[in-house]
C-alpha positions as a Markdown table, in Angstrom:
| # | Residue | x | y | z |
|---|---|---|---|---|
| 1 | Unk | 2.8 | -150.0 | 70.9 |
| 2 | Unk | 4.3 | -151.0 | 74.0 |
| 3 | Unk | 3.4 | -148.0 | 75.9 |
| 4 | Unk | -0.4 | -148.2 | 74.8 |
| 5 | Unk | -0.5 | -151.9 | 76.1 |
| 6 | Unk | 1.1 | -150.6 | 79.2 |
| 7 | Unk | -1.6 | -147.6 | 79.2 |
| 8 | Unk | -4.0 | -151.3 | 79.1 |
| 9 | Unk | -2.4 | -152.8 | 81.5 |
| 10 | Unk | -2.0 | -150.1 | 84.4 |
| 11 | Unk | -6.0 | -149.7 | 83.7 |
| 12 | Unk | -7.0 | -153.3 | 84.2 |
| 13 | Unk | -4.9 | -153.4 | 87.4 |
| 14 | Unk | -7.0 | -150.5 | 88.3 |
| 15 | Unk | -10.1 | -152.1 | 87.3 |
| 16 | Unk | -9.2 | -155.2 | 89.2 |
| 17 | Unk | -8.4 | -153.3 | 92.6 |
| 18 | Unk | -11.0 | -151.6 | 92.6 |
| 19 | Unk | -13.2 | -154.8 | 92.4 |
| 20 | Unk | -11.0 | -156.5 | 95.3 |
| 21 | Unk | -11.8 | -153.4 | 97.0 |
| 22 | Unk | -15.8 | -153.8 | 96.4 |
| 23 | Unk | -16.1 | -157.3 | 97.1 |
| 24 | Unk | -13.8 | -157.1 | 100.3 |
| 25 | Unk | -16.5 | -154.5 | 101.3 |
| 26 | Unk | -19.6 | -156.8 | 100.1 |
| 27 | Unk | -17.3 | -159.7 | 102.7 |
| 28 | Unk | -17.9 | -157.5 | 105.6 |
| 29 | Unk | -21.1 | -156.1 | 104.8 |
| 30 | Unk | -22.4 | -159.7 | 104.7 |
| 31 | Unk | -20.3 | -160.7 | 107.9 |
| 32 | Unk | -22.3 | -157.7 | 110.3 |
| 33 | Unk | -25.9 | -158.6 | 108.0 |
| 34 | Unk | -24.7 | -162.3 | 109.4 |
| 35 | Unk | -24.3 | -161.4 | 112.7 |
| 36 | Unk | -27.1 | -159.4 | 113.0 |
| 37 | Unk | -29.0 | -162.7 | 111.9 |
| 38 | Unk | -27.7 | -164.7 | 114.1 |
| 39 | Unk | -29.2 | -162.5 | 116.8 |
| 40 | Unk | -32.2 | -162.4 | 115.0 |
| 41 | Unk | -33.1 | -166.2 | 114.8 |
| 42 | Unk | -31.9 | -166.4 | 118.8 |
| 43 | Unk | -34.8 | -163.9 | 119.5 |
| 44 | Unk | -37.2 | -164.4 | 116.6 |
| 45 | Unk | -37.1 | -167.5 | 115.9 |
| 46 | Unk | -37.7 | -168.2 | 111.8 |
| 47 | Unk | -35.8 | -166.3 | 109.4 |
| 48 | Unk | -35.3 | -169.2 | 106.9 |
| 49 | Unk | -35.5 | -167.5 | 103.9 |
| 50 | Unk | -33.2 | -164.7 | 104.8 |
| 51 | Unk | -30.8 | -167.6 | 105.9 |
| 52 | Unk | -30.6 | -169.0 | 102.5 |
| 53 | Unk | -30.0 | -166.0 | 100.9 |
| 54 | Unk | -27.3 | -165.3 | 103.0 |
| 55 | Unk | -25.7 | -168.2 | 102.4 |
| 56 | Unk | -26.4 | -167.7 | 98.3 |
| 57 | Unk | -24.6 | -164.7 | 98.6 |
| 58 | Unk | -21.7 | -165.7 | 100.7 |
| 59 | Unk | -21.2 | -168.3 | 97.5 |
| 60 | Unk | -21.6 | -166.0 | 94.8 |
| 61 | Unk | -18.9 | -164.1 | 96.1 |
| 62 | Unk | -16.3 | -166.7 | 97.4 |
| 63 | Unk | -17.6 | -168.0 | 93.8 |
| 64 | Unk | -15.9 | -164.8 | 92.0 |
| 65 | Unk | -13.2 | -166.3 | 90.1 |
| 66 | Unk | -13.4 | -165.1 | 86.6 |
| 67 | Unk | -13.1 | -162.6 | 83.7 |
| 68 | Unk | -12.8 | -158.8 | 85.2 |
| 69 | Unk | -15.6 | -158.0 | 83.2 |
| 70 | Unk | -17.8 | -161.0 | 84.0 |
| 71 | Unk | -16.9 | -159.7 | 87.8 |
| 72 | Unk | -17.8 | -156.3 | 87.0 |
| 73 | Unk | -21.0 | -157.3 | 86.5 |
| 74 | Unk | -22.1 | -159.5 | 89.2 |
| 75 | Unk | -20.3 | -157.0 | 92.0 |
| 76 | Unk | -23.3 | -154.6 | 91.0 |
| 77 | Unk | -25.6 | -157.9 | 91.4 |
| 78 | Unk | -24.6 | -158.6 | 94.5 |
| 79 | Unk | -24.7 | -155.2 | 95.8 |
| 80 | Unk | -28.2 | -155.1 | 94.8 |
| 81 | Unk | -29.0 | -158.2 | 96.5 |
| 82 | Unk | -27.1 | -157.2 | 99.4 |
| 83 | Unk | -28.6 | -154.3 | 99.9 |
| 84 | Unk | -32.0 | -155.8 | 99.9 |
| 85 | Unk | -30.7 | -158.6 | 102.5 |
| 86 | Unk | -29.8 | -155.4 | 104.7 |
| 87 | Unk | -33.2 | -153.9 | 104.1 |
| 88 | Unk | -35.0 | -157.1 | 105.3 |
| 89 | Unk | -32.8 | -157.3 | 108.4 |
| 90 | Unk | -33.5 | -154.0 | 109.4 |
| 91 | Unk | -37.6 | -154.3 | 109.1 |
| 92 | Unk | -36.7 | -158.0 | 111.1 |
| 93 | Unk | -34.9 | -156.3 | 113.7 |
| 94 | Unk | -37.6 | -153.3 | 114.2 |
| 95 | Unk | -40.2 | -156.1 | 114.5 |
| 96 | Unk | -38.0 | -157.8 | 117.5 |
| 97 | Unk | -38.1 | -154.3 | 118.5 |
| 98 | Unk | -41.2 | -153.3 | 118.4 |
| 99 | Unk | -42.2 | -157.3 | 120.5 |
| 100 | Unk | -39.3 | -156.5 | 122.9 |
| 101 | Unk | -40.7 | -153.2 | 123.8 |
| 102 | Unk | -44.4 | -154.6 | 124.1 |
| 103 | Unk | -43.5 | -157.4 | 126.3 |
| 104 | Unk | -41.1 | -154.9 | 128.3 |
| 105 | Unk | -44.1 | -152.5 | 128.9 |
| 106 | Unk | -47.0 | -155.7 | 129.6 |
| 107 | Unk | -44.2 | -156.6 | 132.6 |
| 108 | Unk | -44.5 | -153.8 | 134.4 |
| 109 | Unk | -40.8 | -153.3 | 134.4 |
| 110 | Unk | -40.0 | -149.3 | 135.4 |
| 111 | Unk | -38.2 | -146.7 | 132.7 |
| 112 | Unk | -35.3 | -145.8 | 133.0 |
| 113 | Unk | -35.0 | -142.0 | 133.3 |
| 114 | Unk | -32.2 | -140.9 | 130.6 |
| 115 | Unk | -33.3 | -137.2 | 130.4 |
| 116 | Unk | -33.0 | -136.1 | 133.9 |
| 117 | Unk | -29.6 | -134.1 | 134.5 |
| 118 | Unk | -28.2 | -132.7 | 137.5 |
| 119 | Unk | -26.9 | -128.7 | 138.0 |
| 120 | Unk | -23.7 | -129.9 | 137.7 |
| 121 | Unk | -23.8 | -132.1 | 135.0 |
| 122 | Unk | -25.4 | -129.0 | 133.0 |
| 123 | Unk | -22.4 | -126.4 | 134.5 |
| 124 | Unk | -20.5 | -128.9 | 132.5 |
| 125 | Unk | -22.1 | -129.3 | 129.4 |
| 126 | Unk | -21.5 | -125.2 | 129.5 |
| 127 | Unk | -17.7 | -126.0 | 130.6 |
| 128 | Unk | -17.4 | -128.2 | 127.5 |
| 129 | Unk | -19.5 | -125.9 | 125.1 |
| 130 | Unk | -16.9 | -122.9 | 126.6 |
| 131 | Unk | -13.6 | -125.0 | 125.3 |
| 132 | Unk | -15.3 | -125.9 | 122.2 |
| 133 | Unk | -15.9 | -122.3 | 121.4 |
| 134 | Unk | -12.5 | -121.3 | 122.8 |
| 135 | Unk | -10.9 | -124.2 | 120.2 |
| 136 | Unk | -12.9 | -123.4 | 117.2 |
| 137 | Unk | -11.3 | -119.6 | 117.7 |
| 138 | Unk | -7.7 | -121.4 | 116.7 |
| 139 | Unk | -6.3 | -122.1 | 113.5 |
| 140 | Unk | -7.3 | -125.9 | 112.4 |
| 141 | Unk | -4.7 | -128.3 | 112.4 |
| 142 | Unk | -5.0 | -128.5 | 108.2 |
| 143 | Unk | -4.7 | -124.4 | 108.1 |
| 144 | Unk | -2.2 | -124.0 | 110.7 |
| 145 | Unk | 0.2 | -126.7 | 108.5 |
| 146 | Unk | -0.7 | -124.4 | 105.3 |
| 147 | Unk | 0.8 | -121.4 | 107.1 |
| 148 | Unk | 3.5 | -123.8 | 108.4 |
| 149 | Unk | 4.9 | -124.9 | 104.9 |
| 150 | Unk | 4.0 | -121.6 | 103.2 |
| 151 | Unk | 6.5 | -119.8 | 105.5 |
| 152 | Unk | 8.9 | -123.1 | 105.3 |
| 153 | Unk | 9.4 | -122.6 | 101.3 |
| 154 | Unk | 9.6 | -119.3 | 101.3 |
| 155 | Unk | 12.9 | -119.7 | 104.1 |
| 156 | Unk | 13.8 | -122.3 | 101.4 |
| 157 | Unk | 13.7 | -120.2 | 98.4 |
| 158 | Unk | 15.3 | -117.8 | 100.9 |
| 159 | Unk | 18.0 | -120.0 | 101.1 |
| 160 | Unk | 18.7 | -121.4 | 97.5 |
| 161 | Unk | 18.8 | -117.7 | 96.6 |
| 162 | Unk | 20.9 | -116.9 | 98.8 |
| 163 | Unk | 23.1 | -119.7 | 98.0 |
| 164 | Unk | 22.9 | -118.7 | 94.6 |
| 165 | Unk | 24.1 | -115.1 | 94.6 |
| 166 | Unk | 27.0 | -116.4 | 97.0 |
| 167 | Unk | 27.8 | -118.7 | 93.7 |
| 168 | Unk | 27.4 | -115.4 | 91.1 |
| 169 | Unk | 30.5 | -113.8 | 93.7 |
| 170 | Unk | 32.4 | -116.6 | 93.7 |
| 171 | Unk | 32.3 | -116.9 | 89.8 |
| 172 | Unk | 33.0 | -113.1 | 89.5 |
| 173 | Unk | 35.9 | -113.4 | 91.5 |
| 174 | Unk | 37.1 | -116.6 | 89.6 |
| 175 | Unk | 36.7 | -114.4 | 86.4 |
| 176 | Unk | 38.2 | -111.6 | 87.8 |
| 177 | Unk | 41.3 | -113.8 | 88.4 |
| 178 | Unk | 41.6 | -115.2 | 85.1 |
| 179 | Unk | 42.8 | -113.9 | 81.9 |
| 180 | Unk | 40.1 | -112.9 | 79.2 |
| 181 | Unk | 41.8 | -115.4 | 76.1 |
| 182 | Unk | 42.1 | -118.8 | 78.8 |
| 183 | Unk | 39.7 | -121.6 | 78.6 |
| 184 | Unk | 38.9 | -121.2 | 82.4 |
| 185 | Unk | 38.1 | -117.4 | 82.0 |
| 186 | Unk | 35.4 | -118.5 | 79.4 |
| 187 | Unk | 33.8 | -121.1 | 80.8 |
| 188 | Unk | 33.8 | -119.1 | 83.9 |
| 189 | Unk | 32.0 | -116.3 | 82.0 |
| 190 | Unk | 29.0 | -119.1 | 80.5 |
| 191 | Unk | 28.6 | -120.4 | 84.0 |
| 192 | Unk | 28.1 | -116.8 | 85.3 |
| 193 | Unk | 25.5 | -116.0 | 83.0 |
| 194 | Unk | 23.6 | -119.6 | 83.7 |
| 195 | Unk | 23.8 | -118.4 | 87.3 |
| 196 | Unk | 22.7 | -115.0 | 87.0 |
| 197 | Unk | 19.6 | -115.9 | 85.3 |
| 198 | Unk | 18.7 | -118.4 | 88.0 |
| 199 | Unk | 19.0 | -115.8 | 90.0 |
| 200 | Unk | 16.9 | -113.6 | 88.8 |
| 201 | Unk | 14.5 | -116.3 | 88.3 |
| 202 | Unk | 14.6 | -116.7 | 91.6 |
| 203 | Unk | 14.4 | -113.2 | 93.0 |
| 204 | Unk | 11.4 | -112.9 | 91.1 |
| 205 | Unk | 9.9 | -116.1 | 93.0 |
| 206 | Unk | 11.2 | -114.8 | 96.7 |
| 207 | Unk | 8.9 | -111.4 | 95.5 |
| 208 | Unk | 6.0 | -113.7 | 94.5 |
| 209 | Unk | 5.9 | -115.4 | 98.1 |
| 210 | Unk | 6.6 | -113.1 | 100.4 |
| 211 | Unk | 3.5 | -111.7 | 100.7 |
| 212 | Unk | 1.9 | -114.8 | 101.6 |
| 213 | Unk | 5.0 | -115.8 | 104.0 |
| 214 | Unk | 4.6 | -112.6 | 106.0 |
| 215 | Unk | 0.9 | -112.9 | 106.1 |
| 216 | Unk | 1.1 | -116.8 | 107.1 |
| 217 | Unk | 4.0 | -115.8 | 109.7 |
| 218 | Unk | 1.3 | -112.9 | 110.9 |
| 219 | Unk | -1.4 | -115.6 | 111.7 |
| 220 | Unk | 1.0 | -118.3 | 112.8 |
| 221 | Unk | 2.0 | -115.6 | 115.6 |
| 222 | Unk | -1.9 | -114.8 | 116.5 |
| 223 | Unk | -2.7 | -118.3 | 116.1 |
| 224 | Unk | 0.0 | -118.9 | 119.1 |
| 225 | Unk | -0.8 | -115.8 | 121.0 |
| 226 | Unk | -4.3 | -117.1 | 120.9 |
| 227 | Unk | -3.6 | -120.6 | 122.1 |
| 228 | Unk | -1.6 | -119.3 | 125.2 |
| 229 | Unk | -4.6 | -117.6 | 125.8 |
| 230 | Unk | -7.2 | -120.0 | 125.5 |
| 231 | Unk | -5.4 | -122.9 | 126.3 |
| 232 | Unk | -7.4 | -122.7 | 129.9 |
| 233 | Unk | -10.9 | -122.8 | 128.8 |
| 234 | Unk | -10.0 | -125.7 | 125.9 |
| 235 | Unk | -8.2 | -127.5 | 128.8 |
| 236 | Unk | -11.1 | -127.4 | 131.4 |
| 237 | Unk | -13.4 | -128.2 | 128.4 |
| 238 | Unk | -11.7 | -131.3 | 127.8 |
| 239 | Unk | -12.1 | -132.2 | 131.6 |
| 240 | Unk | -15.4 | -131.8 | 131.5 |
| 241 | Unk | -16.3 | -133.9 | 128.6 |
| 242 | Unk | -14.2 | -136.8 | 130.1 |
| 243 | Unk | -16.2 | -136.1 | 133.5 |
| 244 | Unk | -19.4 | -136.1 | 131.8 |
| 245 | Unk | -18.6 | -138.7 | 129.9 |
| 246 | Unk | -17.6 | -141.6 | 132.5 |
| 247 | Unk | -21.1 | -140.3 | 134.3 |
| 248 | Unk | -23.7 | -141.0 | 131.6 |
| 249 | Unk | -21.8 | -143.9 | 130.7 |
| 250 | Unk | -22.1 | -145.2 | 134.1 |
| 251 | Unk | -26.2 | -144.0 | 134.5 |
| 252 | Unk | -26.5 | -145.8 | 131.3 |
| 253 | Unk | -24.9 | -148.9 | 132.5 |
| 254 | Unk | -27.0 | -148.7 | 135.9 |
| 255 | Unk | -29.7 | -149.1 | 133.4 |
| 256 | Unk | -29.3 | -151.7 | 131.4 |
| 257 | Unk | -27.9 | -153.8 | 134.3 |
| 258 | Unk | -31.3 | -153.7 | 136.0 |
| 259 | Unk | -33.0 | -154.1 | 133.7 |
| 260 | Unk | -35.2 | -151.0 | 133.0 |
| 261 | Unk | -37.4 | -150.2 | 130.3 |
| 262 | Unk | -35.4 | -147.7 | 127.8 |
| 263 | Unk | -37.3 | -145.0 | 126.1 |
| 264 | Unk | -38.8 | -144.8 | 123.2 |
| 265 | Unk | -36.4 | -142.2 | 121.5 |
| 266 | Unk | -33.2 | -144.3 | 122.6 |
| 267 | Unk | -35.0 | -147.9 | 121.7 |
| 268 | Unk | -35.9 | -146.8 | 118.0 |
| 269 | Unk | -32.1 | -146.0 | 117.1 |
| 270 | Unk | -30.2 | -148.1 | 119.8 |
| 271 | Unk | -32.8 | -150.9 | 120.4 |
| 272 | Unk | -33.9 | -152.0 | 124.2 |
| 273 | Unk | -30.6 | -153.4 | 124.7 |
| 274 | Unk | -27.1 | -153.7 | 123.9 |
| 275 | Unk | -26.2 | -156.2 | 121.2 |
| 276 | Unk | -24.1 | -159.4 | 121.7 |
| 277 | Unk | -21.8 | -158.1 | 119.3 |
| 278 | Unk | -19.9 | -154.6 | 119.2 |
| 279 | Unk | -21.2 | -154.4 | 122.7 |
| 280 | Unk | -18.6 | -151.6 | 123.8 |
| 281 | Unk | -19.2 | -149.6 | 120.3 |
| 282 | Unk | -23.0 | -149.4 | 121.2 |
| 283 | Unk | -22.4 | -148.3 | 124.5 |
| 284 | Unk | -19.8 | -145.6 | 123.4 |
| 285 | Unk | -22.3 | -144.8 | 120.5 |
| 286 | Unk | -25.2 | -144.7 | 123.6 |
| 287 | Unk | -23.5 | -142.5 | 125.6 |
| 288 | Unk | -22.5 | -139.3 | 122.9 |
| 289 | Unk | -26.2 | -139.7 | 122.0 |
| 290 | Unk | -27.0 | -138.8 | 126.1 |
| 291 | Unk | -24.4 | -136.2 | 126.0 |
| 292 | Unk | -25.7 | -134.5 | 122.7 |
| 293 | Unk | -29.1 | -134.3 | 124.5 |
| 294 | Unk | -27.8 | -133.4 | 127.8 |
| 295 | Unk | -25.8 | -130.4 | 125.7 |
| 296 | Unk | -28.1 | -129.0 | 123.6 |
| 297 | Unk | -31.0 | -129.7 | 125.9 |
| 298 | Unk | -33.1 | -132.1 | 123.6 |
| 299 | Unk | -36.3 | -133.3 | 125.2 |
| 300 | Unk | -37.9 | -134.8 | 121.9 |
| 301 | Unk | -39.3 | -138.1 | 123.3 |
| 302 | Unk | -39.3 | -139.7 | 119.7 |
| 303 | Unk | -36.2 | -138.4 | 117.7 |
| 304 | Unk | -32.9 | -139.6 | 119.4 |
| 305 | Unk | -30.9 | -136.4 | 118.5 |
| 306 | Unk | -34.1 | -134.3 | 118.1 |
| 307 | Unk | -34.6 | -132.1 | 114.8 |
| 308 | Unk | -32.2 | -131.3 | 112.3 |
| 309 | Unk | -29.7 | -128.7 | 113.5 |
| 310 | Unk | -29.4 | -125.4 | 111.8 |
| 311 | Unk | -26.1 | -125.9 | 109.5 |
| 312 | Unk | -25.0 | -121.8 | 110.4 |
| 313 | Unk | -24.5 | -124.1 | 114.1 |
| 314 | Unk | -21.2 | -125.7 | 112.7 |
| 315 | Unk | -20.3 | -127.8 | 115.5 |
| 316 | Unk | -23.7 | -128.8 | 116.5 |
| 317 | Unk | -24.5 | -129.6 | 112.6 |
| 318 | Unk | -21.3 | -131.7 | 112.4 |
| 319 | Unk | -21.6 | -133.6 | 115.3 |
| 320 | Unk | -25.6 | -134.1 | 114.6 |
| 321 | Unk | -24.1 | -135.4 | 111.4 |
| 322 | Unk | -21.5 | -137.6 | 113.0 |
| 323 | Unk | -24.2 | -139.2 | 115.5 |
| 324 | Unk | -26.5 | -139.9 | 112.9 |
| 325 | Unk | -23.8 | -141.8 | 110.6 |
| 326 | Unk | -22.9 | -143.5 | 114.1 |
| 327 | Unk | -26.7 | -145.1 | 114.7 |
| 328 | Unk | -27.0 | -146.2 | 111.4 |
| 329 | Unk | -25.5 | -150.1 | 112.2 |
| 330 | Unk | -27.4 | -150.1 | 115.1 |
């Protein structure tokens, strides 16, 4: 009985985490939809109704103090209704959006020119492709600590094994020394047969692991080899994705500090201008998306990160991925 309420127990401490986790995440999902109002009504000026709902919800959940499966229950409400809050903000803020950019255009105010790249700045998007390449030829961190602790126990079974058969000869010896009819000479005997079935036991392991072992040594080796010998291009690849980097960070900046009009594929997923909040995130988030097009030479005027990447293109898939993920807030 008691371990069946403790069964009950451990599964409503569960439950009840697991709701602390889902309204702590409904807290700061309505803490960015908040902010994100805030700019809104400072540009847009009536948003009334999305303000009260806001503030419903804010209640409803300070206002969850009761039964775990009366909470259960109104965290899926207010997910719902959260989820429609973020929905209206976002068709709110491509509305500003869409205003900014009109009255941006009707002021004559000149584009800024995000696509243009010099020689240079292209010899080192192929620099940065080049130590990419040269990287991706290594073992991955998670593979290389595979090898690592497959070749680690097999030097520990080595050892315990080891340690064992020095035990079998010391046993042998100590019966060797005794006579047959004494106490000691017999427990001697039932410890040296204990032993040399752990032994065996373990000899059979050591022949289970070792191929494994010498093929994760073999890899370890080329994986090392390899490194000494790519280390150069990754190294000169990571220079130039720090030099590229500060530079479209910097044209960016130029930018937005006077003023220019932003184009249409950067305002649709970044907005005309940086937000009052998260203002370094945006710009950090601004500048991949330049370097991504300056990379893989995108010209698309209207997508951001241009079409879906061929998923056979690993790192350009993944880091399509990442972007996209990354515009998503703003």
């Amino acid at each position: 009985m008691s371990d069946a309420l403790d069964a009950q127990f451990r599964a409503t401490d569960r439950r009840v985490r697991t709701i602390d986790m889902q309204v702590s995440g409904l807290d700061q999902r309505l803490d960015d939809l908040e902010g994100e109002h805030e700019r809104l009504k400072s540009r847009f000026g009536y948003t009334e109704d999305l303000d009260h709902e806001l503030r419903s919800l804010r209640d409803d959940i300070s206002g969850l103090e009761t039964t775990t499966e009366e909470v259960d229950g109104r965290v899926d409400d207010l997910d719902d209704r959260v989820e429609t809050a973020e929905r209206t903000v976002n068709r709110l803020t491509q509305h500003v959006r869409l205003l900014e950019g009109q009255i941006m255009t009707t002021g004559n105010i000149p584009p800024a020119d995000l696509d243009t790249f010099t020689k240079d700045q292209h010899a080192l998007a192929a620099t940065m492709a080049a130590g990419w390449d040269a990287a991706d030829a290594l073992l991955t961190p998670t593979l290389r600590a595979h090898h690592q602790g497959q070749v680690q126990r097999f030097r520990t079974a080595q050892a315990e094994h080891h340690a064992t058969r020095q035990e079998a000869v010391a046993l042998v010896a100590t019966l060797l020394g005794t006579a047959p009819t004494t106490q000691a000479h017999k427990k001697t005997g039932t410890r040296l047969r204990s032993v040399i079935d752990r032994e065996s036991t373990e000899r059979q392991a050591l022949a289970r692991q070792a191929a494994g072992a010498r093929a994760a040594t073999a890899a370890l080796a080329a994986d090392q080899a390899a490194t000494a010998d790519k280390q150069p291009a990754i190294a000169a690849g990571q220079r130039a994705e720090q030099r590229l980097t500060l530079a479209l960070r910097s044209k960016l900046a130029d930018a937005i500090s006077n003023r220019l009009l932003l184009p249409a594929w950067f305002a649709t997923v970044l907005g005309p201008a940086p937000p009052a909040r998260n203002t370094d995130r945006w710009l950090e988030c601004a500048t991949r998306v330049l370097l991504y097009r300056l990379t893989y030479r995108v010209t698309d005027q209207v997508l951001a990160l241009g079409t879906r990447p061929d998923p056979e293109d690993e790192h350009r898939h993944g880091w399509w991925e990442e972007l996209r993920t990354a515009l998503r807030p703003w």
